[in-house]
mmCIF file as Biopython writes it, N, C-alpha, C and O atoms, coordinates in Angstrom:
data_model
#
loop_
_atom_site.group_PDB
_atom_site.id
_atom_site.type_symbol
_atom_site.label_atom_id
_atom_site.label_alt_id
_atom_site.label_comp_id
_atom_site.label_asym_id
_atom_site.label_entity_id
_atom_site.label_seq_id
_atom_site.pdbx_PDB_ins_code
_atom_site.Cartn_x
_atom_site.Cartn_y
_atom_site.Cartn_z
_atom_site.occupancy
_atom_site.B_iso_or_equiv
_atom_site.auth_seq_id
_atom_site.auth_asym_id
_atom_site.pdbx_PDB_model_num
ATOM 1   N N  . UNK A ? 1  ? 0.854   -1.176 0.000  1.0 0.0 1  A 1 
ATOM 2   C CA . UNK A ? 1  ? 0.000   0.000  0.000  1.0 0.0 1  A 1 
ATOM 3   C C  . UNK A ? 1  ? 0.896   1.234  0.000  1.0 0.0 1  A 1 
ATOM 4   O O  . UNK A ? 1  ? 1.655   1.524  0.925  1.0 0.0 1  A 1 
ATOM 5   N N  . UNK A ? 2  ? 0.728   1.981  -1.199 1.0 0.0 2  A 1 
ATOM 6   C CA . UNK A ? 2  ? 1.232   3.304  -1.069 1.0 0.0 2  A 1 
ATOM 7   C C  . UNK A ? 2  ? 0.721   4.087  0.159  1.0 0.0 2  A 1 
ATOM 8   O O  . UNK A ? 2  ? -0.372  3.953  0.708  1.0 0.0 2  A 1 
ATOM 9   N N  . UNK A ? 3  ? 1.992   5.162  0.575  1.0 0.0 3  A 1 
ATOM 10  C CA . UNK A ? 3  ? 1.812   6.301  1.493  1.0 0.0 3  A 1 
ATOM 11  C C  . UNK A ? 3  ? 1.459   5.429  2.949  1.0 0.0 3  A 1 
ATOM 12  O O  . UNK A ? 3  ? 1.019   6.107  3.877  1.0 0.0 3  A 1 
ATOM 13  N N  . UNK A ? 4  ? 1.631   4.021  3.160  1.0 0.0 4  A 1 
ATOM 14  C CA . UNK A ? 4  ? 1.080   3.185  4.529  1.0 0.0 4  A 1 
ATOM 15  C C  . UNK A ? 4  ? 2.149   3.691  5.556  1.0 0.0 4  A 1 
ATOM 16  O O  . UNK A ? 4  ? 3.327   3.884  5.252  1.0 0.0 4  A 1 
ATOM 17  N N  . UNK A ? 5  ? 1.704   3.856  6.603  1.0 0.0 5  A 1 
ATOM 18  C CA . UNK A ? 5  ? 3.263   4.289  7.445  1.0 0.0 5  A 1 
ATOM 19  C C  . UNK A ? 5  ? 3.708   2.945  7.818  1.0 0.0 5  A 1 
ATOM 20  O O  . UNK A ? 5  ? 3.013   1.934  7.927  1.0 0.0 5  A 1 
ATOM 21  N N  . UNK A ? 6  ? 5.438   3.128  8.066  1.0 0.0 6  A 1 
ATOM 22  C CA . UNK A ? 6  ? 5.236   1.465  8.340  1.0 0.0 6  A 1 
ATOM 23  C C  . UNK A ? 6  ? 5.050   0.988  10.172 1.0 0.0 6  A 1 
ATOM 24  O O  . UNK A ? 6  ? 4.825   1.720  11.136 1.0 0.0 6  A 1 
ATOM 25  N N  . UNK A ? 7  ? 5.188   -0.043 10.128 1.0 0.0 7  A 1 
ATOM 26  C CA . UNK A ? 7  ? 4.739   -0.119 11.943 1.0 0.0 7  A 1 
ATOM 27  C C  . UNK A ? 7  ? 5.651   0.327  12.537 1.0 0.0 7  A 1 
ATOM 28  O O  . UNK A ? 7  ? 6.756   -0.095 12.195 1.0 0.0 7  A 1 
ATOM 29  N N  . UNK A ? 8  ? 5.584   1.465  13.788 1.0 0.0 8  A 1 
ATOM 30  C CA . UNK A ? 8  ? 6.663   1.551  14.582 1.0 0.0 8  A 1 
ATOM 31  C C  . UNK A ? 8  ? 7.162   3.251  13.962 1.0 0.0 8  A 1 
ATOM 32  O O  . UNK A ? 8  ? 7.747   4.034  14.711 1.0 0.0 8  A 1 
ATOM 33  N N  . UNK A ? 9  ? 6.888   3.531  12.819 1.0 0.0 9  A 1 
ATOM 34  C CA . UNK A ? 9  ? 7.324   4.566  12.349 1.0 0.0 9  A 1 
ATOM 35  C C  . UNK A ? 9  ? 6.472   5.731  13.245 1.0 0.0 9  A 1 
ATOM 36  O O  . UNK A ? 9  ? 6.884   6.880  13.082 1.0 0.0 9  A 1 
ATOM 37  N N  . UNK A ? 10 ? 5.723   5.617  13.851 1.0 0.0 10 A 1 
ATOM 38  C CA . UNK A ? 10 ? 5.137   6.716  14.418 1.0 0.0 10 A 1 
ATOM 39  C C  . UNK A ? 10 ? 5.117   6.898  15.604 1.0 0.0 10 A 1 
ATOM 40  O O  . UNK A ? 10 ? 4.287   7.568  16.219 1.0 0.0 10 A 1 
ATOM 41  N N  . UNK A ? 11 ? 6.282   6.155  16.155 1.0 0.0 11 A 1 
ATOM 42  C CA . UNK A ? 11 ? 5.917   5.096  17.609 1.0 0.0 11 A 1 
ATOM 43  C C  . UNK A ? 11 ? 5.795   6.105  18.691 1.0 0.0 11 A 1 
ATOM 44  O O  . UNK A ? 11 ? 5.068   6.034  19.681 1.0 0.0 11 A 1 
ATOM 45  N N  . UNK A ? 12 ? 7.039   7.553  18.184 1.0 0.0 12 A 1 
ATOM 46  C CA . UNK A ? 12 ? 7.449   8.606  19.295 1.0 0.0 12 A 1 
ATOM 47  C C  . UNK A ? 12 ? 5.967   9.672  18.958 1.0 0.0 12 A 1 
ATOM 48  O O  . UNK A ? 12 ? 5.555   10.512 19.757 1.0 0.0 12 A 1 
ATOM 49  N N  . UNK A ? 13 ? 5.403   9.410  17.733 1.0 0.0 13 A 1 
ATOM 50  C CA . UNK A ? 13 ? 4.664   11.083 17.432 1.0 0.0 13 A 1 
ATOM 51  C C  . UNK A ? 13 ? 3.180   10.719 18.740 1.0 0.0 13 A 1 
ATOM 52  O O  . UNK A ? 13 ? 2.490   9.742  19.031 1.0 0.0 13 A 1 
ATOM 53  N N  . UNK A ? 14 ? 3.262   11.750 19.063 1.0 0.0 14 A 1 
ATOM 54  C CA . UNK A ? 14 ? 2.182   12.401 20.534 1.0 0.0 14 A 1 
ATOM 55  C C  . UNK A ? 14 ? 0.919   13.206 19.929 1.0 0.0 14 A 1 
ATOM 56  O O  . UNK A ? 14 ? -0.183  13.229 20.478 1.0 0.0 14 A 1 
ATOM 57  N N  . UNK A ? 15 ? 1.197   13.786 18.862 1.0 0.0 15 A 1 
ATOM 58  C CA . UNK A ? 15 ? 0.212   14.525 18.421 1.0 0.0 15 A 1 
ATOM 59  C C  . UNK A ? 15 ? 0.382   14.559 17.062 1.0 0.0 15 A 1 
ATOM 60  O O  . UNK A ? 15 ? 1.500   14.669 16.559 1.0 0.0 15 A 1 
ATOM 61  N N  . UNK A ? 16 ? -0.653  14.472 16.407 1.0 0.0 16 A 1 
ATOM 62  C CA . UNK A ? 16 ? -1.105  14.605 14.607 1.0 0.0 16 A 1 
ATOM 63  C C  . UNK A ? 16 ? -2.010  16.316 14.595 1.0 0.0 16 A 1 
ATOM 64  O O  . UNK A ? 16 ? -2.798  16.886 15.351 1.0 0.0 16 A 1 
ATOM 65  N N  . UNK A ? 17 ? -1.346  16.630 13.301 1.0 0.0 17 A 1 
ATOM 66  C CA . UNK A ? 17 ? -1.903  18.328 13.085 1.0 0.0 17 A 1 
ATOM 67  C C  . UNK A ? 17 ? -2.125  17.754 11.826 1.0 0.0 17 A 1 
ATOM 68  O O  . UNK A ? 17 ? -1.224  17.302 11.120 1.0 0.0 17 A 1 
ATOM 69  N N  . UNK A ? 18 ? -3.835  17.771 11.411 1.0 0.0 18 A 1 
ATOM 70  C CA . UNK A ? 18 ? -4.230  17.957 9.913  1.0 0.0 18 A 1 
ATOM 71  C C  . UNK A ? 18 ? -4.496  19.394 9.339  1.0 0.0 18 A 1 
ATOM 72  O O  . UNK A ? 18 ? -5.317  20.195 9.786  1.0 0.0 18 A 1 
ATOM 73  N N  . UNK A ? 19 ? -3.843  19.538 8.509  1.0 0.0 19 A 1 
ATOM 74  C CA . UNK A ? 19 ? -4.463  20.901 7.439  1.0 0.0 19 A 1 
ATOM 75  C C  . UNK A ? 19 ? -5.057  20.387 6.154  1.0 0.0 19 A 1 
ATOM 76  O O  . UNK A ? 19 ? -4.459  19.582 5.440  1.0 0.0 19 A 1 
ATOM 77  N N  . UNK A ? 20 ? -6.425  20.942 5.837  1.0 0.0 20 A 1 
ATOM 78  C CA . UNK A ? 20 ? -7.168  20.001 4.941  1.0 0.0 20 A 1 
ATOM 79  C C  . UNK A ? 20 ? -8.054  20.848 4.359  1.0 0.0 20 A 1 
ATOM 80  O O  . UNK A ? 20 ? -8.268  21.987 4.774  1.0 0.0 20 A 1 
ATOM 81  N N  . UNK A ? 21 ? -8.675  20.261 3.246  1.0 0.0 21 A 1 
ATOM 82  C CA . UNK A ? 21 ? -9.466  21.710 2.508  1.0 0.0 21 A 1 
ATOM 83  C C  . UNK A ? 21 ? -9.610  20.557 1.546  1.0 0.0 21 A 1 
ATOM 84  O O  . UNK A ? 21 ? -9.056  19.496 1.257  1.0 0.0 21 A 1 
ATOM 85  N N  . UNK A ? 22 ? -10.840 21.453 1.129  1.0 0.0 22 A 1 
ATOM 86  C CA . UNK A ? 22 ? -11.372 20.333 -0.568 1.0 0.0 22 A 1 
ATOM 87  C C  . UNK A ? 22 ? -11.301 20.945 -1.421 1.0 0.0 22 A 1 
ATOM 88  O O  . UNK A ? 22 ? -11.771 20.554 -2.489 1.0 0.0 22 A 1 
ATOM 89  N N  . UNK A ? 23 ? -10.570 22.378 -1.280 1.0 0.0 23 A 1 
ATOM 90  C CA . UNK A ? 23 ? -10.183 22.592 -2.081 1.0 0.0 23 A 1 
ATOM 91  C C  . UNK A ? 23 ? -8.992  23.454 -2.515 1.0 0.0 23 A 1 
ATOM 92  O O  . UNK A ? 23 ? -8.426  24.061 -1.606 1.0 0.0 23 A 1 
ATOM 93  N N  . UNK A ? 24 ? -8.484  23.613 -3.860 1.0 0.0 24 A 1 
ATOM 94  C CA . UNK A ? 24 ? -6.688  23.863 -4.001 1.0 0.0 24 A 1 
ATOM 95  C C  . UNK A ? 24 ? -6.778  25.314 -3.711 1.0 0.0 24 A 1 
ATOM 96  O O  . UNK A ? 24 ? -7.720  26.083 -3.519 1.0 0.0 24 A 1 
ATOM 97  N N  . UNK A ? 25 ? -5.275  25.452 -3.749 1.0 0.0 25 A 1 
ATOM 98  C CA . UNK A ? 25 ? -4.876  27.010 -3.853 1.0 0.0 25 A 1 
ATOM 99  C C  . UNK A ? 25 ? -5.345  27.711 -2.934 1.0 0.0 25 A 1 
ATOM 100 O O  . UNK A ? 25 ? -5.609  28.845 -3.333 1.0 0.0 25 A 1 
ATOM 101 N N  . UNK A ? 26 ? -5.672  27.455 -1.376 1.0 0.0 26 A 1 
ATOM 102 C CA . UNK A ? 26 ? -6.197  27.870 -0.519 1.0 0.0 26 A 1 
ATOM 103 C C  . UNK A ? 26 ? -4.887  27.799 0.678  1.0 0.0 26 A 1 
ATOM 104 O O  . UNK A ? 26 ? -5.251  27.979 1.840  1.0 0.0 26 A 1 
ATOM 105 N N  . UNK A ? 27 ? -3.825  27.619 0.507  1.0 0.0 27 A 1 
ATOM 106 C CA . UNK A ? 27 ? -2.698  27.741 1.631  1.0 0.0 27 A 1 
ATOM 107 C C  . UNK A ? 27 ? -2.537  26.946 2.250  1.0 0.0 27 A 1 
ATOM 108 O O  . UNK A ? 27 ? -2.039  27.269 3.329  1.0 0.0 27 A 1 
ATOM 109 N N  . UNK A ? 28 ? -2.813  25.437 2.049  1.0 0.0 28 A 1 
ATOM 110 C CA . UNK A ? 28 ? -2.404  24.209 2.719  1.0 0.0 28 A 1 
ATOM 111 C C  . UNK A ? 28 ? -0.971  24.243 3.209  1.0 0.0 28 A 1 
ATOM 112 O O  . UNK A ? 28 ? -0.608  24.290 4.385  1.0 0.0 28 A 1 
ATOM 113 N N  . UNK A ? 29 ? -0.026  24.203 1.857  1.0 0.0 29 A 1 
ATOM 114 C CA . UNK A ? 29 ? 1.461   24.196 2.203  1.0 0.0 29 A 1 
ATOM 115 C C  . UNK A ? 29 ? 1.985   25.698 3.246  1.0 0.0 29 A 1 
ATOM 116 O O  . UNK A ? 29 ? 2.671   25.629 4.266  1.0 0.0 29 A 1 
ATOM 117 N N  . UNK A ? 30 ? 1.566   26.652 2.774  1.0 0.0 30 A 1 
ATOM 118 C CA . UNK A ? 30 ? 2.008   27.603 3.570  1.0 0.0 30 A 1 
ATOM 119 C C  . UNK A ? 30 ? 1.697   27.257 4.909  1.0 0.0 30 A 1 
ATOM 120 O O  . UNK A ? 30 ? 2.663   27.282 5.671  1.0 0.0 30 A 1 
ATOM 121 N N  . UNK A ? 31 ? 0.416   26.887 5.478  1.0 0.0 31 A 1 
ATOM 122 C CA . UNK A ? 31 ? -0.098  27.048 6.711  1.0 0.0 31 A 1 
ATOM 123 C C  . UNK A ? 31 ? 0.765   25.826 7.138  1.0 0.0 31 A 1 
ATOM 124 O O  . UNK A ? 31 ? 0.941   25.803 8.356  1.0 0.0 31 A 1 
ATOM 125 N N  . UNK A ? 32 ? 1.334   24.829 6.471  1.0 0.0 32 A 1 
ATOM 126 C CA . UNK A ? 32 ? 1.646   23.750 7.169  1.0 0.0 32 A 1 
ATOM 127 C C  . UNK A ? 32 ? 3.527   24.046 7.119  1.0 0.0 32 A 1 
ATOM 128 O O  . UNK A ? 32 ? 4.212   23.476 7.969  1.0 0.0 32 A 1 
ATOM 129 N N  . UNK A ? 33 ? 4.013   24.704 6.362  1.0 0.0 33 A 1 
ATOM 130 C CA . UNK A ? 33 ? 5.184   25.391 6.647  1.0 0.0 33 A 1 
ATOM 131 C C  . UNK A ? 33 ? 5.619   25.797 7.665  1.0 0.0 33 A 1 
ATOM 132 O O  . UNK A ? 33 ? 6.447   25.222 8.371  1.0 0.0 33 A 1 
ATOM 133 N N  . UNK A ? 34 ? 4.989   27.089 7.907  1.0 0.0 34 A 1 
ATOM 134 C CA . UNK A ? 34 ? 4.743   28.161 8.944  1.0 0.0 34 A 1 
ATOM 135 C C  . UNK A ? 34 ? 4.788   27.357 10.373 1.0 0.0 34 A 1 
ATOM 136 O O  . UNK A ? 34 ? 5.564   27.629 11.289 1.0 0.0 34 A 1 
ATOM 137 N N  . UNK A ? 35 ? 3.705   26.206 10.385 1.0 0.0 35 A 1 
ATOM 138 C CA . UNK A ? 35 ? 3.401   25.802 11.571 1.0 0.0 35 A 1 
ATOM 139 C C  . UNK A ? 35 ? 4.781   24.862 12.105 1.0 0.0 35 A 1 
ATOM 140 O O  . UNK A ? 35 ? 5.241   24.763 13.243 1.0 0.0 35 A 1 
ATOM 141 N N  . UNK A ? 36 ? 5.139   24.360 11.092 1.0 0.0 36 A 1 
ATOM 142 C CA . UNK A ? 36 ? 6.431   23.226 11.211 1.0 0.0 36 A 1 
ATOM 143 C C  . UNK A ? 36 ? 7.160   24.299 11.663 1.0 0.0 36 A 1 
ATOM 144 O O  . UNK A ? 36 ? 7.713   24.087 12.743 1.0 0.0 36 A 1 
ATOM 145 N N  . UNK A ? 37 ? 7.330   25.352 11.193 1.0 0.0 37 A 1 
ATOM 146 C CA . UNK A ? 37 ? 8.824   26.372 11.390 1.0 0.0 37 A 1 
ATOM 147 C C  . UNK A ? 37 ? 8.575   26.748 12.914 1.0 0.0 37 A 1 
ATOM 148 O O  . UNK A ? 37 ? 9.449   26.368 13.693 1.0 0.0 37 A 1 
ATOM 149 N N  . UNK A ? 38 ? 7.517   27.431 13.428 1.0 0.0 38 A 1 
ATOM 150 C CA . UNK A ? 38 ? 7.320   28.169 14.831 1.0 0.0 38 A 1 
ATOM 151 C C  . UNK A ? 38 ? 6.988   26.607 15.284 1.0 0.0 38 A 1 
ATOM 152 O O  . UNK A ? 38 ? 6.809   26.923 16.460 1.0 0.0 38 A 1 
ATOM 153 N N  . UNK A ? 39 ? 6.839   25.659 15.288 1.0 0.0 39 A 1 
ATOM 154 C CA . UNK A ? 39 ? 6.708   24.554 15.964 1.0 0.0 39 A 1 
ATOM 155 C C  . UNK A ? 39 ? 8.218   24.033 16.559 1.0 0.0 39 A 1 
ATOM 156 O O  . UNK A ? 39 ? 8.487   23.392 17.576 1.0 0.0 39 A 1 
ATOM 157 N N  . UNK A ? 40 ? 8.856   24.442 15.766 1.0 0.0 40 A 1 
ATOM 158 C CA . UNK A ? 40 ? 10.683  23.736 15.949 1.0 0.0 40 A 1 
ATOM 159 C C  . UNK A ? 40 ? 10.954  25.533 16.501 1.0 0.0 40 A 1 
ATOM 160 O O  . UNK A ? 40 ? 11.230  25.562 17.700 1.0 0.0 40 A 1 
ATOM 161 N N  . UNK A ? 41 ? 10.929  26.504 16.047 1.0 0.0 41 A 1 
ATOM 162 C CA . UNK A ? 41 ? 11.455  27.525 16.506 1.0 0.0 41 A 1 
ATOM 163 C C  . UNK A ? 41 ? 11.311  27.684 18.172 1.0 0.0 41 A 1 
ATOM 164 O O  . UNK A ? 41 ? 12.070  28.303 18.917 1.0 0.0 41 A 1 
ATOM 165 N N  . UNK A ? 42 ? 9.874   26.791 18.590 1.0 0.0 42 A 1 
ATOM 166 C CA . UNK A ? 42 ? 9.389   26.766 19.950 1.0 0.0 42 A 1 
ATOM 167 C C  . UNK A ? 42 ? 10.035  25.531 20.871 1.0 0.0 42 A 1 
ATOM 168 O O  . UNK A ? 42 ? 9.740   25.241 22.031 1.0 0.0 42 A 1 
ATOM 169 N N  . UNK A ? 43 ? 10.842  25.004 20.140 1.0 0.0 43 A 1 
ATOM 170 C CA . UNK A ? 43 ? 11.412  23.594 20.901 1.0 0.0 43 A 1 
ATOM 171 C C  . UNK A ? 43 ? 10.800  22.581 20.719 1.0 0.0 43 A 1 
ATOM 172 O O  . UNK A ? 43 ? 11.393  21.553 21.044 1.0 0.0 43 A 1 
ATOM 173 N N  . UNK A ? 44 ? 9.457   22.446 20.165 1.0 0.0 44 A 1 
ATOM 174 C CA . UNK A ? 44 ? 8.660   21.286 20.322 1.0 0.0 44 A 1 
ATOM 175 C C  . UNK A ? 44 ? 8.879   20.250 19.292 1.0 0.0 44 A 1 
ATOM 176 O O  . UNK A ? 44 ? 8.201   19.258 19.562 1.0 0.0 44 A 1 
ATOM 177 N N  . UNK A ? 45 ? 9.446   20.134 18.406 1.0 0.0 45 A 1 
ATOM 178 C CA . UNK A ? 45 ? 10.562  19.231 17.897 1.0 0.0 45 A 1 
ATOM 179 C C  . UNK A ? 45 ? 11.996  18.592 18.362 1.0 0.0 45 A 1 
ATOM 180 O O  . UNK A ? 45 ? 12.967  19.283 18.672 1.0 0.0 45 A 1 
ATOM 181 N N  . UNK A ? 46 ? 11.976  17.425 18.360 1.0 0.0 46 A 1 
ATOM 182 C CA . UNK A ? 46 ? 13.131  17.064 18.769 1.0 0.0 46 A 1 
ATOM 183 C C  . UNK A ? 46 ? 14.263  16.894 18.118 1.0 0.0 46 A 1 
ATOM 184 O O  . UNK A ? 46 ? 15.274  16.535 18.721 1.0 0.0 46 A 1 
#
């Protein structure tokens, strides 16, 4: 199965953040950029 995570690959993640929309060109990637960047800028990446 494409895109399947494999077992164990998620073993450490604590929290899932969806950004989602039905539809394009509405700032998915940006908003999910942004959030990754001030997410690690805040420590909360390891």
């Amino acid at each position: 199965m494409e895109g399947a995570a494999e077992p164990g690959n998620l073993a450490g993640v604590r929290h899932i953040i969806l950004v989602l929309s039905g539809k394009g060109g509405v700032g998915k990637s940006t908003v999910s950029t942004e959030l990754a960047l001030a997410l690690r800028h805040a420590g909360k990446k390891r």
